[in-house]
VEXLO-176684 format. One line per 4 residues: their letters; for each residue x negated, y negated, z negated of C-alpha. Coordinates in nm, 3 decimals. Each point is the difference from the previous one (the first is absolute). Layout:
BEGIN
a> X,Y,Z | ...
This chain:
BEGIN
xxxx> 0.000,0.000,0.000 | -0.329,-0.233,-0.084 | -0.107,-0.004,0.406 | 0.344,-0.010,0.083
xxxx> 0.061,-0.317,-0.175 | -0.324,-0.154,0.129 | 0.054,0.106,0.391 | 0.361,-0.222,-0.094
xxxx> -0.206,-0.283,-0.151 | -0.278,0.020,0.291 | 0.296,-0.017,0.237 | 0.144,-0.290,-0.123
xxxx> 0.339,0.217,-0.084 | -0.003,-0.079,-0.372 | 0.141,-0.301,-0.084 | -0.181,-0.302,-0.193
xxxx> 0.223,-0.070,-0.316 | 0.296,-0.115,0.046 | 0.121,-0.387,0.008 | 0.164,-0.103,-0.301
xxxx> 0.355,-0.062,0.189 | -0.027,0.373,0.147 | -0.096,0.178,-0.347 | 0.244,-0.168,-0.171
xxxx> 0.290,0.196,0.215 | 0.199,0.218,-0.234 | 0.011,0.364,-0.051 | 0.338,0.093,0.149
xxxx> -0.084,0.368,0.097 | -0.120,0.217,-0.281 | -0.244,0.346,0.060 | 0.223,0.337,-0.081
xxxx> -0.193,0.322,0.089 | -0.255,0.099,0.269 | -0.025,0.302,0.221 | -0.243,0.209,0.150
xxxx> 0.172,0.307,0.084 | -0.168,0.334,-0.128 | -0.314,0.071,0.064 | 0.061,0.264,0.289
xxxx> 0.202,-0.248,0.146 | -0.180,-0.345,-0.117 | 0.092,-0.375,0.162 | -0.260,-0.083,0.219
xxxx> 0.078,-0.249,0.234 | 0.353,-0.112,-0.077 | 0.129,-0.306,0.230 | 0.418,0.030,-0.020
xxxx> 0.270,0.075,-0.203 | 0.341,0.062,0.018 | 0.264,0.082,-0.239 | 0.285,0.240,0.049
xxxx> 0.215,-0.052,-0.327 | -0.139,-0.082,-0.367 | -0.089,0.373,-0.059 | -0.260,0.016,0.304
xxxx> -0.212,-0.193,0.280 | -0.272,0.083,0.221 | -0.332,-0.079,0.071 | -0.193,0.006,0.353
xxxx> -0.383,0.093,-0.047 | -0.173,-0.074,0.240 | -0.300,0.240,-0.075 | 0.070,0.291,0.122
xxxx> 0.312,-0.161,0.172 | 0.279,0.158,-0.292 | 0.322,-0.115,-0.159 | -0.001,0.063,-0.394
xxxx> 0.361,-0.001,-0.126 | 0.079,-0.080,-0.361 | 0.224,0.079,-0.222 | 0.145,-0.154,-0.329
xxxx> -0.015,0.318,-0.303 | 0.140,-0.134,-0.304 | -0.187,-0.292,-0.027 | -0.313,0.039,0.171
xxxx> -0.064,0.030,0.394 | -0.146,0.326,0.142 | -0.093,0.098,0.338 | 0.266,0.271,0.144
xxxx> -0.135,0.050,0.344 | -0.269,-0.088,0.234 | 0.076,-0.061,0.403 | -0.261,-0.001,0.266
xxxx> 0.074,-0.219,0.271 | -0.112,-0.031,0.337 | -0.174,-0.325,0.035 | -0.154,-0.218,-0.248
xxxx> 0.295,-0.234,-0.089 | 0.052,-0.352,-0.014 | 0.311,-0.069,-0.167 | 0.280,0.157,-0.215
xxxx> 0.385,-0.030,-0.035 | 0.311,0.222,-0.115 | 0.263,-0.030,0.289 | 0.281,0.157,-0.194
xxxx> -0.061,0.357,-0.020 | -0.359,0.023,0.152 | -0.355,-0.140,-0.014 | -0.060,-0.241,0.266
xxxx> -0.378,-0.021,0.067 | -0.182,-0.193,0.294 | -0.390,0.169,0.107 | -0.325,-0.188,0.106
xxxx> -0.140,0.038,0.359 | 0.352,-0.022,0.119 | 0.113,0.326,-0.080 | 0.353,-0.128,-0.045
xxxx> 0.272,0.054,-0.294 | 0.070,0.363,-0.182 | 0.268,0.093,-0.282 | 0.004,0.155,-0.263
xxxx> 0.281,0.174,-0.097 | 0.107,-0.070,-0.386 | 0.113,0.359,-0.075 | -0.236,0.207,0.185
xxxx> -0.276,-0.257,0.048 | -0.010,0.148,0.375 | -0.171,-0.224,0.265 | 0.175,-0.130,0.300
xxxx> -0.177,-0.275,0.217 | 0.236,-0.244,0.076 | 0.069,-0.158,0.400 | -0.077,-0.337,0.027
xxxx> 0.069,-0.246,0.302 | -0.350,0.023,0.285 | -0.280,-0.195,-0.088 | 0.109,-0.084,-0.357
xxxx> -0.301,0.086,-0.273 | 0.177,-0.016,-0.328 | -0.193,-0.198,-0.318 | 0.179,-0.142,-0.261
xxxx> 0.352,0.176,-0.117 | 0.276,-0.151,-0.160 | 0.371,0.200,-0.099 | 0.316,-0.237,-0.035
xxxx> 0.102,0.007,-0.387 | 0.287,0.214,0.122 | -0.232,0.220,0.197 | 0.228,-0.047,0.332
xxxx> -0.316,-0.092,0.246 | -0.352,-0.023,-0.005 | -0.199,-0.281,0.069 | -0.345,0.029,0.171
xxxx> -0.310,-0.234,0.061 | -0.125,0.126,0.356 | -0.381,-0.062,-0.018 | 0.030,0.042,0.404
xxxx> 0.236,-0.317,0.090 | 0.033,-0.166,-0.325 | 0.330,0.069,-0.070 | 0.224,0.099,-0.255
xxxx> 0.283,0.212,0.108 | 0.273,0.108,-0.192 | 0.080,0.400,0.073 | 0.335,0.159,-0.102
xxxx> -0.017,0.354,-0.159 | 0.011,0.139,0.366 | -0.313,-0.155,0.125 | 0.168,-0.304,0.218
xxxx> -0.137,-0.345,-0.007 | 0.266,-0.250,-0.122 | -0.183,-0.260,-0.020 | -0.346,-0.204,0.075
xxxx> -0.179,-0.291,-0.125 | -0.303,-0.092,0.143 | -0.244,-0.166,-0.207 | -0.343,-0.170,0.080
xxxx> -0.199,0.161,-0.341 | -0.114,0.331,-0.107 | 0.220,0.102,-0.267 | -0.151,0.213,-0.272
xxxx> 0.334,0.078,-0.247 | 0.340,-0.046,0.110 | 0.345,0.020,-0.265 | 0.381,0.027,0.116
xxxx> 0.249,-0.279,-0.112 | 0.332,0.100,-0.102 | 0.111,-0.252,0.285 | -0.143,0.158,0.255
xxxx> -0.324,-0.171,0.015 | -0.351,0.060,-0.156 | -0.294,-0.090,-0.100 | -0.333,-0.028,0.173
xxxx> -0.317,0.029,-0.195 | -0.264,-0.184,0.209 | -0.362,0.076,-0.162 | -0.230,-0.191,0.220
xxxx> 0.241,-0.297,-0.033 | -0.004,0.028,-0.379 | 0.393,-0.038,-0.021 | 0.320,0.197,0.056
xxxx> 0.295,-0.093,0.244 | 0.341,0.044,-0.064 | 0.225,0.080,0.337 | 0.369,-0.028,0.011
xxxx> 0.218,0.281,0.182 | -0.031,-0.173,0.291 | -0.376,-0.015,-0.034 | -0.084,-0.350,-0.076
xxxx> -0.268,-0.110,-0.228 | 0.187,-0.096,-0.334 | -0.247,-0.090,-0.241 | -0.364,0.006,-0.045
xxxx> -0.169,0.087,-0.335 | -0.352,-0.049,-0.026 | -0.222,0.214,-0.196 | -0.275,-0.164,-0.199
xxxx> -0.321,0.140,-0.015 | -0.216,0.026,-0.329 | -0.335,-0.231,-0.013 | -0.206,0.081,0.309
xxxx> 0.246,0.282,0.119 | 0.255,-0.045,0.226 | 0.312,0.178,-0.036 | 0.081,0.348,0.199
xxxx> 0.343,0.092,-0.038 | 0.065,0.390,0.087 | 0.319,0.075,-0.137 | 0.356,-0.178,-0.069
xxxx> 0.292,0.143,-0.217 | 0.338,-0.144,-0.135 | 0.054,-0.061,-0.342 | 0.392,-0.119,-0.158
xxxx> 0.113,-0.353,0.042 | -0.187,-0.037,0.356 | -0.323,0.081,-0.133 | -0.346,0.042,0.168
xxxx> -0.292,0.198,-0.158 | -0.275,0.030,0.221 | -0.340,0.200,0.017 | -0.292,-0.252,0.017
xxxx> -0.297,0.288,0.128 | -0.278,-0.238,-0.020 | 0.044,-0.120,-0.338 | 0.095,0.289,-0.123
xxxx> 0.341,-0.098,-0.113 | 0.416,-0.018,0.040 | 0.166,-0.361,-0.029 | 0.373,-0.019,-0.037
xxxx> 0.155,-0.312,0.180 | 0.378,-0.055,0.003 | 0.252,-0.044,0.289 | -0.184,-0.398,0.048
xxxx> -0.350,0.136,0.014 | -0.067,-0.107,-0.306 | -0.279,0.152,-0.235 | 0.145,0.143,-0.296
xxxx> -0.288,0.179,-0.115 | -0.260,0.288,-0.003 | -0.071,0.379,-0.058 | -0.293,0.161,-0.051
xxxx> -0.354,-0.112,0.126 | -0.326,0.189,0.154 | -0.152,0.282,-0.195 | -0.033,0.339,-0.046
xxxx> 0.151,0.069,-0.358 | 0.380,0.112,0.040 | 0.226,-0.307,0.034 | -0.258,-0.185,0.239
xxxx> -0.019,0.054,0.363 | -0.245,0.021,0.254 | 0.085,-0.102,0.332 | 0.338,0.135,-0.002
xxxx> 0.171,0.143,0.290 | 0.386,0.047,-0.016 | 0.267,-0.068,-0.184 | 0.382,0.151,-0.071
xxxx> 0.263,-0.058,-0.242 | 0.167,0.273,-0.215 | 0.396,-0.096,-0.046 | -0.070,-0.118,-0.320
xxxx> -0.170,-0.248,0.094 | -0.350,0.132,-0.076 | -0.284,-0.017,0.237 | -0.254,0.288,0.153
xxxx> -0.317,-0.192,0.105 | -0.249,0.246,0.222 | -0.350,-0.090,-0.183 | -0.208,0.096,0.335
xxxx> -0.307,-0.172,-0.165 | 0.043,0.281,-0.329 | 0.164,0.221,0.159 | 0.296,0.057,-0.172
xxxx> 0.363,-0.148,-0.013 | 0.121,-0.248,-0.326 | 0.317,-0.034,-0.092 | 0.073,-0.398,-0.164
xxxx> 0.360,-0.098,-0.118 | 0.128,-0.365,0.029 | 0.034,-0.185,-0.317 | 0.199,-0.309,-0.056
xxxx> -0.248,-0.175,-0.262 | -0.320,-0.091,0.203 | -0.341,-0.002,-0.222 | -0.353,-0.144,0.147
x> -0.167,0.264,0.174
């Protein structure tokens, strides 16, 4: 962990100290549990998430290209069953009754099925190369970033495009509205887009970076009251804005001890209202639960 840290500090990755206006942003997400998985079947390379119910999510490794399912027993989380997939994935989402997950090198979409966890690679329109994944909060269509065009088209259950909105960024995270819109994490552009259903840009919120770091957000999920928590991979870190793209405070910051993150991947939300964060940097997933009295981190 020594060299590691010092290859981060030689790189310039590791932030001076913060400014007193950024350090002073309250603690509004609070560090539950970390997982690893077993040690036949250990987190390696974990970079999405995606929650079926409050009893179980899943994890895409990349190492090894796997999906590691977990379960809720009592009151801890196990790991019930291991998947290998075909490609080394990119993104995660639960589409209902099925594992949505989209493969580098443009190897396209495959399900997996919730019951049997059987494979089935999914049809997608010619020339589209899925990246990003998004399910509707009723899990009625599928949104997906197409690295090839840069667009995000919106897929019924069946496969058919409904809709596309082209957009002049690469999008890195994207999250369904319950209007029919989304939003568009934009990481070289430091900010996230919100589109209406009709695919116009809504809003803008900007995503500060920390002292000499600039911001790199990864990963975008909806919290209550119109929300935003999003995954800041460069610094190590998840903000929560609200609906105005407002700051409302912090969780967690870099580190290897449970609770802090190192360059964190992706992000889901359990119905609850608690959060799965994929630790790629420790290579592991945390679990943090929002808390309505903020503290300085």
């Amino acid at each position: 962990m020594r060299y590691a840290a010092l290859l981060l500090f030689a790189l310039g990755l590791v932030a001076a100290p913060a400014t007193r206006a950024q350090s002073s942003l309250p603690r509004v997400l609070v560090w539950e549990e970390a997982l690893r998985g077993t040690e036949e079947q250990e987190l390696r390379w974990p970079i999405a998430v995606a929650a079926r119910s409050e009893a179980e999510f899943a994890v895409a490794d990349a190492y090894g290209a796997r999906l590691l399912v977990f379960g809720k027993v009592g009151v801890s989380w196990q790991l019930q069953r291991t998947v290998s997939l075909p490609g080394s994935p990119i993104a995660l989402t639960w589409l209902g009754n099925r594992y949505i997950a989209s493969l580098r090198h443009g190897e396209g979409l495959v399900a997996i099925d919730g019951s049997s966890f059987a494979l089935e690679t999914l049809a997608l329109p010619s020339g589209v190369v899925p990246g990003a994944l998004a399910a509707a909060p009723d899990r009625s269509y599928l949104l997906i970033h197409d690295l090839n065009a840069e667009n995000v088209l919106r897929l019924d259950r069946d496969g058919s495009v409904q809709t596309q909105t082209s957009l002049t960024s690469h999008v890195t995270a994207l999250a369904a509205t319950s209007a029919g819109g989304f939003y568009a994490a934009v990481g070289d552009e430091s900010s996230v887009l919100r589109y209406s259903a009709e695919g116009l840009v809504e809003a803008r919120f900007e995503v500060p970076g920390e002292g000499p770091v600039p911001s790199w957000p990864v990963a975008v999920t909806l919290g209550p009251g119109g929300s935003v928590v999003v995954v800041d991979r460069h610094n190590s870190r998840l903000l929560l804005f609200d609906n105005e793209g407002r700051i409302l405070g912090a969780g967690s910051r870099r580190g290897w001890e449970p609770g802090l993150l190192l360059f964190p991947r992706g992000l889901a939300q359990l119905p609850d209202g608690r959060l799965v964060v994929a630790d790629e940097g420790n290579g592991r997933v945390q679990i943090l639960r929002r808390t309505d009295r903020g503290s300085t981190p």
